[in-house]
N, C-alpha and C positions, 0 to 999 in steps of 0.2 A: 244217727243210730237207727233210724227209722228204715234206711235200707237195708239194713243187715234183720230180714225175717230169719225163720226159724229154718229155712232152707238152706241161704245162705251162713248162715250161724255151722250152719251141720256142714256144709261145704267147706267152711274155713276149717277147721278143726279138722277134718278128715281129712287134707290137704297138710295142715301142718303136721301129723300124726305120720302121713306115708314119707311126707321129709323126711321127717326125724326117723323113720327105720331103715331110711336108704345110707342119708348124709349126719346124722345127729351124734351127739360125743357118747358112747357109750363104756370108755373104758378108764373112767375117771377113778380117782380111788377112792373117792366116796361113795361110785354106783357098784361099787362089790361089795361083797357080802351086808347087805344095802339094811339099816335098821336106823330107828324112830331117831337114836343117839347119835349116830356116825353121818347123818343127814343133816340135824340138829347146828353139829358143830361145824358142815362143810358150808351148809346156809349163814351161818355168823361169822367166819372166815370172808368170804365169798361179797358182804356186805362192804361196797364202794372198793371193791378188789378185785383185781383180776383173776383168773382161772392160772395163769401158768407162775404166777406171787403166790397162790394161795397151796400150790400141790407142795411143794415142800415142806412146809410147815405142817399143813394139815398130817402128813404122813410123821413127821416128827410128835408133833402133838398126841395121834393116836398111840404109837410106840409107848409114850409114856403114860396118856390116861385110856386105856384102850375101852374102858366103861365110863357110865356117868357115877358109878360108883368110887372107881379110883379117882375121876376127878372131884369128887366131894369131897373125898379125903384127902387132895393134894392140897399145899401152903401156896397159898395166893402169888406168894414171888416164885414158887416157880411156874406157875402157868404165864405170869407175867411175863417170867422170863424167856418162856417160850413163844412169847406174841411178841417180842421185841422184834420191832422194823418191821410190825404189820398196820401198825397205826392204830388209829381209834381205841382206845384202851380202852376204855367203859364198855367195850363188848367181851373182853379177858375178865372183867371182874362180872359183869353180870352173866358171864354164861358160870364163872364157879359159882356164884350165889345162885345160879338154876338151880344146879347140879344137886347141892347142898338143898334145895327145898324139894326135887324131886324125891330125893335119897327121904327125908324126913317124913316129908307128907302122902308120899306114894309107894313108899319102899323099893322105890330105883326101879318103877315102875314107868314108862313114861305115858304120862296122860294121853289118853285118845280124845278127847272133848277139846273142841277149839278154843272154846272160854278158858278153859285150866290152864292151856298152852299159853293165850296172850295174858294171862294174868302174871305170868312169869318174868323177870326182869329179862327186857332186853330182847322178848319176843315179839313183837307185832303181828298186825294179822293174814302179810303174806307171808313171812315166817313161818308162824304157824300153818297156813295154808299148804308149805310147799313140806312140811313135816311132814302132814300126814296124807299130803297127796301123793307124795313121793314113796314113802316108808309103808303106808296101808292102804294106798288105792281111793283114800275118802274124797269124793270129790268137793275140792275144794277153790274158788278162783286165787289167782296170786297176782302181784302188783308189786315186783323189784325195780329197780331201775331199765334194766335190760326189756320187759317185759310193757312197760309204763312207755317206752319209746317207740316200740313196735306198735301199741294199739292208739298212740299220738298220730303217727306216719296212717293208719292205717285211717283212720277219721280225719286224717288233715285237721286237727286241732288247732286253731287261728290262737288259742292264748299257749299261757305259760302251763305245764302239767302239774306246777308245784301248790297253786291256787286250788282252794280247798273246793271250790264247787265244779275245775276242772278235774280235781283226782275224785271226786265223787263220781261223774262221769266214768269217767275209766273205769273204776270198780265196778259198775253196774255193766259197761264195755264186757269189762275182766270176765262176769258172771254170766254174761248172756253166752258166752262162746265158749265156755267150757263144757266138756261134755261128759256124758255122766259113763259111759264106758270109756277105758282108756286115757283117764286122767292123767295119770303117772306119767302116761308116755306125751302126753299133750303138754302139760307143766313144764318138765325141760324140756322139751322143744320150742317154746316159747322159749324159756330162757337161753338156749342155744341159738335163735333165732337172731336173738337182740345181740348176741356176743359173737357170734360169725359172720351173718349176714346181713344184718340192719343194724350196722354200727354207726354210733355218733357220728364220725364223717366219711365219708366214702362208703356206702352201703349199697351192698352186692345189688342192684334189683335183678337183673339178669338173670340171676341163679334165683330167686327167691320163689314159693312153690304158691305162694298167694299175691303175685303183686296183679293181677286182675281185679282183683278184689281191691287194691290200697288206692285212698285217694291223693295221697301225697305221689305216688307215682304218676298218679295222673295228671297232674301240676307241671312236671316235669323238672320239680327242683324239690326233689326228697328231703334233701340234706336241709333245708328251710324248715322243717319238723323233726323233732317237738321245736317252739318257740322257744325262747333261750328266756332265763331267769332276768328280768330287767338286774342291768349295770350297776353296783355300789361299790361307792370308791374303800380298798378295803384299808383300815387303818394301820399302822404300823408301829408296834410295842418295840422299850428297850431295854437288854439287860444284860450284866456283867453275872458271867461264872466264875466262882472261884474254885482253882482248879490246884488245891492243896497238895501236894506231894512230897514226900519221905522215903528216897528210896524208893521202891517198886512197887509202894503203898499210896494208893490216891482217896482223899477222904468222899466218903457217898454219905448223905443223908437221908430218908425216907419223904419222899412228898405226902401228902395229907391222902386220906383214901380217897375224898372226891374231887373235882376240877382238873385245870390240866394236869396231865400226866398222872394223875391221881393211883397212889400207890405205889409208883415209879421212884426209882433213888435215881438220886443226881448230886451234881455241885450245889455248895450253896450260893445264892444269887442276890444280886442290888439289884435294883431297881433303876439307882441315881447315883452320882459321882456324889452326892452328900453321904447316902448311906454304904455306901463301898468303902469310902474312909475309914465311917466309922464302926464297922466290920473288920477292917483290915486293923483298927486302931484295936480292938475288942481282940483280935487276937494278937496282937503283939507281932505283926507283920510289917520291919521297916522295908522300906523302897528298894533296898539292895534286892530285896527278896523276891521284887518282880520283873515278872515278864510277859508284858501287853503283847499278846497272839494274835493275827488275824482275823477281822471281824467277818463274819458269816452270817447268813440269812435260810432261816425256815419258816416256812409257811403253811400255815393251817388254814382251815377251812375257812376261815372269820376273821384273819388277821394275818398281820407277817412279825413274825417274832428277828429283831436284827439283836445277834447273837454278840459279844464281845467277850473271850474267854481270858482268864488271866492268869499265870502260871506262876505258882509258889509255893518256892524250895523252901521247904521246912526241916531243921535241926530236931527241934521237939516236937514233942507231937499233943501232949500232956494239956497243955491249954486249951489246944481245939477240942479236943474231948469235952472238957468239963466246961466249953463254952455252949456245946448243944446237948447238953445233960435232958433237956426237955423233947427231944428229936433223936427217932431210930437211925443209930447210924452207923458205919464200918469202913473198915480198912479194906481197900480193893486189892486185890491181891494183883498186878498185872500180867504176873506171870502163872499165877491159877486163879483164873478167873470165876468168881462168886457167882452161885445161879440164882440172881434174880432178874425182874424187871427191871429194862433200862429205855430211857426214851432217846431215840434214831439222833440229835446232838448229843447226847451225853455217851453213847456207844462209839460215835464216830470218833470223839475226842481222845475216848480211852483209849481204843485201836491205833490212833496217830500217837498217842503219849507210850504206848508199848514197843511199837515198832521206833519212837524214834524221831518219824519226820517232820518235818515244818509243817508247822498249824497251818 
């Protein structure tokens, strides 16, 4: 860090600033009619997501909540339902609980103080950073993924970036080369940086408007930065769906508001071939009634869920109900489909179980 003076600091940033007005993404739908809210929500979309994943949705999502007011006042399942098949739900519920404390505490105001921002569920502090660097010009450093990768390459960081005394580094990195004119446009540039041209593998250096300056270029093996997260072997969970159906009605029950899928409806699920019995025995489901589907694998961040779904044709319906009397739950309508949240297997199953085809 010690080579990067204040000369060089100003040469970097000028350098990425004349990028980004030459070659830089300027026609995104979050960067029009560009405010604290609509930044807000392209930033928590945009979180371990892609840019061409995330414009659909984003565009659908503002249709419906086009303020953080109207999303205060939307029902949790449908924003939920709206982030189906974007992943990470905890960010669908903690941007409506924002929404909901900006609306209360600030009168749909949205904070300009960085503190009031990270105080917010689900905000952090390049989050906030890129809020109000982006939306009011406040100069502020940021530190995403995209952003965290460029200034790893650029230091040739010999460790991992995820170790707390390497991302301390970075941020202080992050700070020293931001500049106090021109943030907004330095901020994404940076983050257009990391997402076009110093990508994870195969990164353009050719094209890049600072690799004079990178010392991972200088190495001649870029792609060897950032160091990679030391190896864990990741464990592998198992679990039977029971995938209830009556006609063109498939049963959903609400998941708990926090942990996985948290506020997501889905099947009800074992665990173990002990407790699937005695589920299947609780609702009065003999053997004719099944039908062992294809087993599948999904995988999260921290584990791999191997999925076994189980298919059962129900007569009545009347039991299962008043077996989960304790748990929100409903009739899926297949052929008009209910708007809530749903998690990426429990969607996929519905859509095969509607159309028809082999699990």
């Amino acid at each position: 860090m010690t080579f990067f003076n204040t000369d060089r600091c100003q040469q970097f940033s000028q350098q990425i600033i004349e990028w980004y007005q030459q070659q830089g993404r300027k026609d995104l739908p979050w960067q029009q009619d560009k405010t604290a809210y609509r930044v807000w929500v392209s930033e928590i979309m945009l979180q371990q997501t892609q840019v061409s994943t995330v414009i659909g949705y984003y565009e659908k999502f503002m249709a419906r909540f086009p303020s953080v007011e109207a999303l205060a006042a939307g029902e949790q399942d449908e924003v939920l339902h709206l982030w189906t098949g974007l992943g990470y739900y905890a960010r669908a519920r903690n941007l409506h609980k924002s929404a909901q404390l900006i609306v209360e505490q600030y009168q749909g105001v949205f904070p300009t103080e960085i503190e009031a921002l990270i105080a917010l569920p689900g905000i952090g502090r390049s989050t906030a950073g890129a809020i109000l660097s982006l939306s009011a010009g406040q100069r502020h450093p940021i530190l995403d993924g995209n952003v965290k990768r460029v200034l790893a390459r650029l230091l040739a960081l010999p460790e991992w970036p995820g170790k707390a005394a390497v991302e301390k580094q970075l941020w202080l990195m992050a700070d020293k080369l931001t500049p106090t004119q021109g943030v907004a446009q330095y901020n994404q540039a940076m983050m257009d940086m990391g997402a076009t041209l110093c990508t994870r593998s195969r990164p353009n250096c050719a094209e890049c408007p600072v690799k004079a300056l990178c010392a991972a270029e200088k190495t001649g093996s870029p792609s060897d930065f950032p160091v990679s997260k030391p190896k864990k072997t990741i464990p592998t969970r198992r679990v039977f769906l029971l995938l209830l159906r009556k006609g063109n009605e498939v049963f959903l029950q609400q998941r708990p508001p926090v942990g996985l899928w948290g506020g997501l409806w889905g099947f009800p699920e074992a665990a173990d071939q002990q407790t699937l019995e005695e589920q299947l025995a609780m609702f009065g489901i003999s053997a004719e009634q099944r039908q062992t589907l294809p087993a599948f694998r999904h995988t999260f961040s921290h584990f791999h869920l191997e999925i076994t779904p189980l298919l059962l044709s129900l007569t009545d319906t009347q039991g299962i109900t008043h077996c989960m009397e304790s748990t929100p739950t409903l009739w899926y309508n297949l052929a008009q489909p209910a708007t809530v949240g749903l998690a990426a297997p429990t969607q996929k199953l519905l859509k095969q179980l509607a159309s028809q085809e082999t699990l």
